[in-house]
LOKETI-81572 format. One record per residue (C-alpha): residue number from 1; x, y, z. Coordinates in nm, 4 decimals, padded with zeros to 6 digits, always signed. Each point is the difference from the previous one (the first is absolute). Last residue first. Layout:
BEGIN
(NUM, (X, Y, Z))
...
//
This chain:
BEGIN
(278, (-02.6607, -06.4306, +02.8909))
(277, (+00.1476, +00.2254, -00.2998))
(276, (-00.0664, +00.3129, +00.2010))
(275, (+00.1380, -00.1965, +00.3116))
(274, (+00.3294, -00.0750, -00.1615))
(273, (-00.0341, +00.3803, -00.1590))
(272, (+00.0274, +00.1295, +00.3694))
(271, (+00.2557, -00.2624, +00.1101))
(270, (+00.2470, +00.1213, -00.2971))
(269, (-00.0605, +00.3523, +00.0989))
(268, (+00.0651, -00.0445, +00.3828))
(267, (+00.3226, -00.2110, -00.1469))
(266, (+00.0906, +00.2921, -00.2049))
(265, (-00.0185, +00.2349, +00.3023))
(264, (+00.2404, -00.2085, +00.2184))
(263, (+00.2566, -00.0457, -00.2550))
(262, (-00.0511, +00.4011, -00.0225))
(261, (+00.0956, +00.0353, +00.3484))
(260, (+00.2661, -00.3049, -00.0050))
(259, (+00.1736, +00.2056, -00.2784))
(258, (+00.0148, +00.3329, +00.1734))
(257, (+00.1758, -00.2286, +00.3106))
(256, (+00.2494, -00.0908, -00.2440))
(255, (+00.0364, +00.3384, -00.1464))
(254, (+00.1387, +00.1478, +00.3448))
(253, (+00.1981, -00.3360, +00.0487))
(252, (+00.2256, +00.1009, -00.3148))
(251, (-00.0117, +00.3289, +00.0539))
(250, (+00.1788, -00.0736, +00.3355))
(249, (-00.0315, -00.0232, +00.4092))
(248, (+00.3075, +00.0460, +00.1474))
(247, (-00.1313, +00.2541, +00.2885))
(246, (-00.2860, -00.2515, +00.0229))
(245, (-00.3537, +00.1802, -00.0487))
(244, (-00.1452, +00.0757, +00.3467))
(243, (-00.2764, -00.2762, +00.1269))
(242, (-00.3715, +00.0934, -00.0670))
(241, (-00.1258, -00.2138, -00.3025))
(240, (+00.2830, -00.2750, +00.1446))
(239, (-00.1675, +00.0265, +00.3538))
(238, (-00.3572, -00.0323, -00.1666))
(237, (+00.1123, -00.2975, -00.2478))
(236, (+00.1004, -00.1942, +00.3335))
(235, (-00.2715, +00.1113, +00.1939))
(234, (-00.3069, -00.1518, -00.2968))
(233, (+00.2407, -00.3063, -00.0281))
(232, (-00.0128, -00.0721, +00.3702))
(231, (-00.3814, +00.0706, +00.0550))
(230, (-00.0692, -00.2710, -00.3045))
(229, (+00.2041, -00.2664, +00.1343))
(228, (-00.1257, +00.0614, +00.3591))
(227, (-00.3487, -00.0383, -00.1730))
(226, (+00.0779, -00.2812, -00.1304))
(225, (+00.1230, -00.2116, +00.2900))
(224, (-00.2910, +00.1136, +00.2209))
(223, (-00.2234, -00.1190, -00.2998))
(222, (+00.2014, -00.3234, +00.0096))
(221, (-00.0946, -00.1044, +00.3122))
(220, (-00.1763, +00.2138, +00.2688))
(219, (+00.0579, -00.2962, +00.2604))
(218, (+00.1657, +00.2137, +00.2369))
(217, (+00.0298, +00.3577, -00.0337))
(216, (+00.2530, +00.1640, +00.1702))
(215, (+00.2542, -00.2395, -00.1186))
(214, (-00.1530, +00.0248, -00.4012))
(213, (+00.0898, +00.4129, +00.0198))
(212, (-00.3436, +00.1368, -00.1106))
(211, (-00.0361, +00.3016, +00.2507))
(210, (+00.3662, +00.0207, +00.1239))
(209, (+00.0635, +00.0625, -00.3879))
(208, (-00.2052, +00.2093, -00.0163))
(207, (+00.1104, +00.2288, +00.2466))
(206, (+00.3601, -00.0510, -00.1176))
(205, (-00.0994, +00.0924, -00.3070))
(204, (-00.1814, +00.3322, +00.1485))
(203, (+00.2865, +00.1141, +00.1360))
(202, (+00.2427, -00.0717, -00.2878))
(201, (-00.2293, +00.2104, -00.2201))
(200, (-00.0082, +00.3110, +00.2211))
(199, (+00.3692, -00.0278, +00.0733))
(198, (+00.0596, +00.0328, -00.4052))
(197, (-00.2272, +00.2753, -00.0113))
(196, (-00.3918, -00.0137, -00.1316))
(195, (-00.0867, +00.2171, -00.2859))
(194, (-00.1778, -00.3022, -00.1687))
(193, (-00.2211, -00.0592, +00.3386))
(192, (-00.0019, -00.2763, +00.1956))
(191, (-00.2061, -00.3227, +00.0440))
(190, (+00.2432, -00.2286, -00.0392))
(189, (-00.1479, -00.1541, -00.2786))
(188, (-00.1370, +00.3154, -00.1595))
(187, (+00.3900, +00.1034, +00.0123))
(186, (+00.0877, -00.2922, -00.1927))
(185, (-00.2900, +00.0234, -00.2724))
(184, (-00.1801, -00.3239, +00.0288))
(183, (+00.0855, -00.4100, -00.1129))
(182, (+00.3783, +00.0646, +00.0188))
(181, (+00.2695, -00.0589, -00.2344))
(180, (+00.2112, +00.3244, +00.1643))
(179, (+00.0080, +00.1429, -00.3784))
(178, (-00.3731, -00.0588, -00.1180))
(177, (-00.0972, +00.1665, +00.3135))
(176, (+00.2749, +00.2946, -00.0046))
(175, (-00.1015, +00.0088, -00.4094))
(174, (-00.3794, +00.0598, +00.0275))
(173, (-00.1004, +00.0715, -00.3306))
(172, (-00.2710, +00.2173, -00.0718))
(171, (-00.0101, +00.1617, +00.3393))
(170, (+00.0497, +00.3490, -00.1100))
(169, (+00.3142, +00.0407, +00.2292))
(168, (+00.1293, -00.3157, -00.2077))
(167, (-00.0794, +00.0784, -00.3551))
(166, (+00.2188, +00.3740, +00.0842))
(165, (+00.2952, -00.2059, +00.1483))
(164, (+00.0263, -00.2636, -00.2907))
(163, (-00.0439, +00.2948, -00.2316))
(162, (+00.2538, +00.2219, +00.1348))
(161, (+00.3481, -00.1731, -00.1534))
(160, (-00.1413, -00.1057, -00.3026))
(159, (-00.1683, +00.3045, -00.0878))
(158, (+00.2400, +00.2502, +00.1374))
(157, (+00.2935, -00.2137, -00.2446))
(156, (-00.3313, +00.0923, -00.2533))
(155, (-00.0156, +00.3644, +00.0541))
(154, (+00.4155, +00.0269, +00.0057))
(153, (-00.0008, -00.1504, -00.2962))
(152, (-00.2992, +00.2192, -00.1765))
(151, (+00.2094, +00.3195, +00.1539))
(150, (+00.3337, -00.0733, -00.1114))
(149, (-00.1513, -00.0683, -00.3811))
(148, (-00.1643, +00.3235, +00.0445))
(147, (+00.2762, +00.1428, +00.0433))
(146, (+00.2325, -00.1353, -00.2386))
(145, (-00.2673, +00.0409, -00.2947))
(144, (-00.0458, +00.4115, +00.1370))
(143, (+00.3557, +00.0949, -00.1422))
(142, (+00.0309, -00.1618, -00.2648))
(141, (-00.3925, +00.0340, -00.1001))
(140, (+00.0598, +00.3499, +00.0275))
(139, (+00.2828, +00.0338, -00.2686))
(138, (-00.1576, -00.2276, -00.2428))
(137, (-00.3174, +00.1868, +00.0502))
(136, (+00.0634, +00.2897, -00.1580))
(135, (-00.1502, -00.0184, -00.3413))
(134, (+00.1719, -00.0043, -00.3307))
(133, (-00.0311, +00.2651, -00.2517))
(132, (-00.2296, +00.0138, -00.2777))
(131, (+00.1866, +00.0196, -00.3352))
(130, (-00.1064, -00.2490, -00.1596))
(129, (-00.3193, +00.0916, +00.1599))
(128, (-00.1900, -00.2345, +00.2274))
(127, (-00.3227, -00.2388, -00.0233))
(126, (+00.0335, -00.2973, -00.2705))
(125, (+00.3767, +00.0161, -00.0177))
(124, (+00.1217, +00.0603, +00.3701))
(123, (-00.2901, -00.3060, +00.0819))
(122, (+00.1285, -00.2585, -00.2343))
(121, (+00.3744, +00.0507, +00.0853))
(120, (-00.0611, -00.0346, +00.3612))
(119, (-00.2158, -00.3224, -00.0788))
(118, (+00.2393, -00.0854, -00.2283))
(117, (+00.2928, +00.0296, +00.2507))
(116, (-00.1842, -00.1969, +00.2408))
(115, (-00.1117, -00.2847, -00.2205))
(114, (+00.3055, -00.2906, +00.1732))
(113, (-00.0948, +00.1176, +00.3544))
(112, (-00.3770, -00.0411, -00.0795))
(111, (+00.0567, -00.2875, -00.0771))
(110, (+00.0707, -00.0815, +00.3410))
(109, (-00.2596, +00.1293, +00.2112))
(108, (-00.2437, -00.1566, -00.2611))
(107, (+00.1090, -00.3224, +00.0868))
(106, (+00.0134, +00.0954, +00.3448))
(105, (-00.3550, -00.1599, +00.1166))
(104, (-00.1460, +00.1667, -00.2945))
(103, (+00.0574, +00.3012, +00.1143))
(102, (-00.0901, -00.0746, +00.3665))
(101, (-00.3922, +00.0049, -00.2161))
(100, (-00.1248, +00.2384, +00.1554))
(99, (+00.2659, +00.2506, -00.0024))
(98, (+00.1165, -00.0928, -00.3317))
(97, (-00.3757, +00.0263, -00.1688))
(96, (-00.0012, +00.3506, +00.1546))
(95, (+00.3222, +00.0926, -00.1225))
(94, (-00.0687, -00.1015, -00.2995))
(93, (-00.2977, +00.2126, -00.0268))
(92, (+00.2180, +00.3199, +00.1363))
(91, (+00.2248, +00.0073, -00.2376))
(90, (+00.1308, +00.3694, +00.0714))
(89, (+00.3661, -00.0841, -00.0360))
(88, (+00.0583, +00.0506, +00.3999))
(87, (-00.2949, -00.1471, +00.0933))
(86, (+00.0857, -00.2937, -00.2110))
(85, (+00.3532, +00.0274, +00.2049))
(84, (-00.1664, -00.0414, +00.3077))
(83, (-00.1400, -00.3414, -00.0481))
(82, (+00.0013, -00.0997, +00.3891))
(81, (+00.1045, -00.3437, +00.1349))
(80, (+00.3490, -00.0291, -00.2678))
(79, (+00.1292, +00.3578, +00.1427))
(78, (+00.3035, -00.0226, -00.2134))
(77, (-00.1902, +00.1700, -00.3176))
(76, (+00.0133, +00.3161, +00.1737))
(75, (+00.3416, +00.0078, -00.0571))
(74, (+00.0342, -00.1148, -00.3413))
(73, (-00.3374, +00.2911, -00.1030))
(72, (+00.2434, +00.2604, +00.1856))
(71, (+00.2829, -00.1061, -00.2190))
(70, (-00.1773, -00.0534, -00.2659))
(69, (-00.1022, +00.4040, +00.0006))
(68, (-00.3362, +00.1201, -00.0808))
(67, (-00.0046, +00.3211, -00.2625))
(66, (-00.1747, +00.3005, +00.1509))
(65, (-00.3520, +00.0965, -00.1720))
(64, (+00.0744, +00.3504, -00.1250))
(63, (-00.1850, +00.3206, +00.2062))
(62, (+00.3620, +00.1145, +00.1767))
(61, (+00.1693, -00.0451, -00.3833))
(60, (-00.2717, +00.2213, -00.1335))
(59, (+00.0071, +00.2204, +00.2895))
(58, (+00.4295, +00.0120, -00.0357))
(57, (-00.0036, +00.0775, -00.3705))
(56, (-00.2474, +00.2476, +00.0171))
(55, (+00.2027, +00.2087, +00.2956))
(54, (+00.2846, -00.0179, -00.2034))
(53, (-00.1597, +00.0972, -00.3060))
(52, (-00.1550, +00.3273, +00.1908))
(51, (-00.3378, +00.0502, +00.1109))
(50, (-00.1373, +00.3673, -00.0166))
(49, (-00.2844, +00.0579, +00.2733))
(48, (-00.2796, +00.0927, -00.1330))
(47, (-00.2441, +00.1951, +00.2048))
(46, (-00.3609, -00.1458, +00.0221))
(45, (-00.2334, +00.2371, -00.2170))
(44, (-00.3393, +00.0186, +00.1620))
(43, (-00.3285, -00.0510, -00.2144))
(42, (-00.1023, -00.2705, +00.2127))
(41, (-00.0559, +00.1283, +00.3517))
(40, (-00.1094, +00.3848, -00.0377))
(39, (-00.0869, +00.0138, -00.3496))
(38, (-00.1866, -00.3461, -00.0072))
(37, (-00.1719, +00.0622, +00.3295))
(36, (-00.1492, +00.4294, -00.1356))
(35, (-00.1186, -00.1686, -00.2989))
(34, (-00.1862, -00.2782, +00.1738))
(33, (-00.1478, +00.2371, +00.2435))
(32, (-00.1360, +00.2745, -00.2779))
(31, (-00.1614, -00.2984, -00.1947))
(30, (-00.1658, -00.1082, +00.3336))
(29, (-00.1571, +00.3769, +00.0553))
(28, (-00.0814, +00.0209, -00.3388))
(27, (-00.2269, -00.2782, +00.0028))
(26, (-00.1412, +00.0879, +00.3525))
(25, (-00.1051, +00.3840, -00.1560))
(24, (-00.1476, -00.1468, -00.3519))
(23, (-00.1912, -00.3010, +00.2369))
(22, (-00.1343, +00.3029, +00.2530))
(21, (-00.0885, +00.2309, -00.2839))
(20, (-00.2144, -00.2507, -00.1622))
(19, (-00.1506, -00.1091, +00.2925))
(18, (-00.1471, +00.3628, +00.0822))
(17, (-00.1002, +00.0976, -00.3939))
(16, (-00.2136, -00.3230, -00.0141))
(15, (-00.1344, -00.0814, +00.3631))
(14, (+00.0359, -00.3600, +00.0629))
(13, (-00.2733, -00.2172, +00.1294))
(12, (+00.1439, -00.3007, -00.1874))
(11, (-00.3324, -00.1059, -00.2228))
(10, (+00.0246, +00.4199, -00.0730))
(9, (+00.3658, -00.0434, -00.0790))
(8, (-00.0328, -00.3042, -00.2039))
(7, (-00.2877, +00.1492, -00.1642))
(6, (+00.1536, +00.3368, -00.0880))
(5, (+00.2300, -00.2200, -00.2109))
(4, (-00.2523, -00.1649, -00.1996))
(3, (-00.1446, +00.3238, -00.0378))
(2, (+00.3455, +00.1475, -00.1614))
(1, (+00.1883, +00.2749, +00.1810))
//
């Protein structure tokens, strides 16, 4: 060992013969481990398993991209609020621009109609196989399209029908007072509750109205007057609210009264933006 040498280990503290030993014993030690991890875990021979055509044939068909059908992309396409059939063809930035955009408020809707098939054409070219096969979704879309067009119909019939009902137990629109034409909610006015019966109600009309009848009150005037009015139109939309529906009672009458609900609710919206604007 050189002197410059035996002054690093005497500047160190370190015993010659001793640390040499140790560094020659820990060096061999680390070899020894390596060795001993690359023959156990990465020398071993994984068995082959022989592959016939068939079998290649079928993985490389199973690992092509799948040619889009126009049919599917047609379909799709008849969704004008949602651009599904981008999706479909993988162009996701016009899809994006469609979405926000209403697709060009139809425009692009439509010519999109006329550049289907070269769409479909563009994308089997660019990204599939001649000889790719087709994908399945032709058959599911058949069968799932009819459902789900079912379902969004029957969701929005729900809509129409439930809303008026759902707006009113929320108190956002108010349709029994905007329906009896009085200045408070009918069963407010007659001081009763909402789950009140049909006797209930007529009990405490006739109560009122022996409280602000004009002959029991002299010389109440016109308040007396209005507030019989008002008591009278709150118990007549009460005892139609709770009377039995008429045994010859049609659709036609059903939808009618659905149409004075949501007559009612446009005119609370109409009033609302009339005071916005005020």
């Amino acid at each position: 060992m050189d002197d410059f040498t035996e002054e690093i280990f005497q500047d160190l503290g370190l015993d010659d013969d001793w640390d040499v030993q140790q560094i020659l014993v820990g060096t061999i030690h680390v070899v020894s481990i390596i060795v001993i991890c690359r023959l156990c875990c990465c020398s071993k021979n994984v068995p082959t398993v022989p592959v016939t055509d068939q079998q290649q044939i079928e993985a490389a068909s199973t690992s092509m991209q799948k040619q889009k059908r126009l049919l599917t992309s047609y379909l799709l396409w008849l969704n004008p609020f949602f651009p599904a059939h981008h999706l479909y063809l993988d162009r996701l930035a016009h899809a994006m621009v469609a979405f926000w955009t209403l697709n060009f408020v139809g425009v692009g809707w439509v010519l999109d109609g006329f550049l289907m098939r070269f769409y479909v054409r563009g994308f089997n070219s660019q990204r599939c196989a001649p000889d790719a096969p087709y994908d399945d979704s032709r058959k599911k879309l058949l069968c799932r399209l009819p459902l789900c067009f079912v379902g969004l119909l029957l969701l929005g019939l729900g809509a129409v029908v439930y809303i008026p009902t759902v707006l009113h137990h929320l108190q956002v629109v108010d349709i029994d007072r905007i329906a009896a034409q009085t200045q408070v909610n009918p069963y407010e006015l007659l001081e009763i509750s909402k789950s009140a019966s049909l006797q209930e109600a007529k009990a405490a009309y006739r109560s009122k109205s022996l409280q602000w009848h004009p002959d029991r009150n002299p010389g109440c005037g016109r308040e007396c007057d209005d507030k019989m009015s008002e008591i009278t139109k709150a118990y007549d939309l009460i005892k139609k609210r709770r009377a039995p529906a008429p045994p010859d009672r049609t659709w036609e009458g059903w939808f009618q009264d659905l149409a004075q609900d949501w007559k009612h609710i446009f005119e609370v919206l109409g009033q609302d933006r009339a005071k916005k604007e005020e």
